[in-house]
C-alpha positions as CSV (number, residue, x, y, z in Angstrom):
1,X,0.0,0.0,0.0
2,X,3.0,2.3,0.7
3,X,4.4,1.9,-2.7
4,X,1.2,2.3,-4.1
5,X,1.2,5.2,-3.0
6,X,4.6,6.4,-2.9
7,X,3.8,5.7,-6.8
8,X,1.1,8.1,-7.5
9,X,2.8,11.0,-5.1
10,X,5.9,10.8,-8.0
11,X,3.7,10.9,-10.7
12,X,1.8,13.9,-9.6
13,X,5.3,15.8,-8.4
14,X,5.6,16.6,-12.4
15,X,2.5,18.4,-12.3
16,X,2.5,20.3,-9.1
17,X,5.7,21.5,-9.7
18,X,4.9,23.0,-13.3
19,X,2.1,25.0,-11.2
20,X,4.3,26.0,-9.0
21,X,7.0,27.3,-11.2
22,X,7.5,30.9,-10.9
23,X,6.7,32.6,-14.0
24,X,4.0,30.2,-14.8
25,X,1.3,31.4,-16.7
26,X,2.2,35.4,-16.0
27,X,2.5,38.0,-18.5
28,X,5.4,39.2,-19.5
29,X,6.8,42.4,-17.3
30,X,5.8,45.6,-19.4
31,X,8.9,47.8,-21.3
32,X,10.5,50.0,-20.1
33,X,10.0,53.7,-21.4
34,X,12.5,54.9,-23.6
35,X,15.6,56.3,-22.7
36,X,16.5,60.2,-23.6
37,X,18.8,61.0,-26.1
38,X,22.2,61.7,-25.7
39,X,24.3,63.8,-27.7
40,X,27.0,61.8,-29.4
41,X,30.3,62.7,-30.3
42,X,32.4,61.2,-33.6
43,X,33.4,57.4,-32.4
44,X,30.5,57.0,-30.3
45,X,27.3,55.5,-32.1
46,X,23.7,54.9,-31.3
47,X,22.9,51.1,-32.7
48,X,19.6,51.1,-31.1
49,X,17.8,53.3,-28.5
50,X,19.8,52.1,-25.2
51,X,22.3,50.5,-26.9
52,X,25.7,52.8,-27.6
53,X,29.5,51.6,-29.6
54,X,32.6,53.0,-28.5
55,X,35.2,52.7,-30.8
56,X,38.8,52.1,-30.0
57,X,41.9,52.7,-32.3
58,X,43.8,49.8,-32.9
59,X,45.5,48.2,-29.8
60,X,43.8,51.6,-27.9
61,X,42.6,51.6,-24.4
62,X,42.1,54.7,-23.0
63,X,39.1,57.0,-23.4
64,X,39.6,59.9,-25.0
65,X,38.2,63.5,-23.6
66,X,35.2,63.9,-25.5
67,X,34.4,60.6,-25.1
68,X,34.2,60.4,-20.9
69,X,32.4,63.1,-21.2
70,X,29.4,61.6,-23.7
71,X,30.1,58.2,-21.6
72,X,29.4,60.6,-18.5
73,X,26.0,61.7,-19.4
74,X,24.7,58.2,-20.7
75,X,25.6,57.0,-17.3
76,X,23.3,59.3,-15.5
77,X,20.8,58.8,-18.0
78,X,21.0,54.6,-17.3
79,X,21.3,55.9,-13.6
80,X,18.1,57.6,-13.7
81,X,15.9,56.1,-16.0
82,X,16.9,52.3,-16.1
83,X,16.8,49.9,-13.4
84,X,18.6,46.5,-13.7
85,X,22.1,46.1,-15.1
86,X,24.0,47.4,-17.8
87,X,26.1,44.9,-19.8
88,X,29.5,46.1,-21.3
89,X,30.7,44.0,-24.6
90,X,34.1,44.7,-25.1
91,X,36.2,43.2,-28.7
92,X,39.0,43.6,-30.4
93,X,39.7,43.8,-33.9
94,X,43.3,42.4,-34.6
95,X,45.2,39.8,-32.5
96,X,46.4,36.3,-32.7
97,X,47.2,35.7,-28.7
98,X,44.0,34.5,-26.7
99,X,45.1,36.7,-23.2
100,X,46.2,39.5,-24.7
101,X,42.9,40.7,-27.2
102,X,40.8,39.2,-24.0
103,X,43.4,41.5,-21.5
104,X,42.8,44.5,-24.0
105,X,39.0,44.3,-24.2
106,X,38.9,44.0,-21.0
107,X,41.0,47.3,-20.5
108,X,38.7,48.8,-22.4
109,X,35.6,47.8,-20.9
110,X,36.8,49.2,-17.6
111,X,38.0,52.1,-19.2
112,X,34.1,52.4,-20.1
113,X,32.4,51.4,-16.8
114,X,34.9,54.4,-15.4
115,X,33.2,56.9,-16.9
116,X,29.5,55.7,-16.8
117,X,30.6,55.2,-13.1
118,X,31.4,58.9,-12.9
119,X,28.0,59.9,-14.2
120,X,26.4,58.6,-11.5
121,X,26.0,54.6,-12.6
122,X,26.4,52.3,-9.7
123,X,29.7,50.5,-10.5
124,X,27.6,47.2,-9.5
125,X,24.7,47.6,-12.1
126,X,27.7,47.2,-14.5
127,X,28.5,43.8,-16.2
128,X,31.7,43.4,-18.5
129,X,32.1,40.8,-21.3
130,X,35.6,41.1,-22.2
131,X,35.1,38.8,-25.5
132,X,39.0,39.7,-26.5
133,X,39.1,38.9,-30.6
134,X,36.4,38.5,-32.3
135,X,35.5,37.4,-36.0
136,X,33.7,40.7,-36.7
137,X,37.1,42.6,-35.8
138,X,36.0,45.7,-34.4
139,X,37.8,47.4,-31.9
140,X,35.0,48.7,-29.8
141,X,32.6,48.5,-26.8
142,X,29.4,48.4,-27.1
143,X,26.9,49.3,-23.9
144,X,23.6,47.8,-23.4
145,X,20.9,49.2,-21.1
146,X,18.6,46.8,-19.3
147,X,15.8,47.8,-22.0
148,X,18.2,45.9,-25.0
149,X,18.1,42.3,-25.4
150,X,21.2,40.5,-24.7
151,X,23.4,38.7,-27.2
């Protein structure tokens, strides 16, 4: 009688635990509202609304002025108007060695947290993918707000 039983409790489990998943049967959360715009400067680009590419010179890591300064003001905007985390893609165009393109990108995508940090993004709503070399060779980061589906 036990087993019997023991029986039909594990073929129920399936069942009740499909009911129970979280997510189940809920709508989708609704979008977020869009983001402002940003004034751009020459080497920064707008792929999408809350999605930006920084582009790097070859074997480049460091930010130049004009570029903080744009980087700046789309922090505050993700700051303010986002909630969730902000992922940072980093690649590098040319390369052959595995830990130094993945070492550079990542340079580069601290480089770009720094000054999203100094706009008034919380360093910890900021996720890097240092990818290193990639086969669409750009040297470049791109930022994606919480509103722009991942890769």
């Amino acid at each position: 009688m036990r087993r019997r039983a023991l029986l039909a409790a594990l073929l129920l489990l399936p069942g009740i635990a499909a009911a129970q998943a979280p997510g189940a049967g809920a709508a989708p959360p609704p979008p977020l509202p869009p983001l402002p715009n940003v004034p751009l400067t020459q080497g920064i680009a707008l792929l999408e609304p809350g999605a930006w590419r920084v582009e790097f010179p070859q074997g480049g890591e460091v930010l130049e002025a004009p570029h903080r300064i744009v980087l700046g003001r789309i922090g505050a905007v993700l700051s303010t108007g986002t909630e969730g985390r902000v992922t940072l893609i980093a690649e590098v165009g040319q390369g052959t060695d595995l830990s130094t393109t993945r070492r550079l990108s990542l340079a580069r995508a601290r480089a770009v947290r720094a000054a999203l940090v100094a706009g008034g993004l919380p360093e910890t709503r900021v996720d890097i993918r240092a990818m290193g070399h990639t086969a669409a060779h750009r040297d470049s980061v791109d930022v994606l707000a919480p509103t722009v589906a991942k890769p």
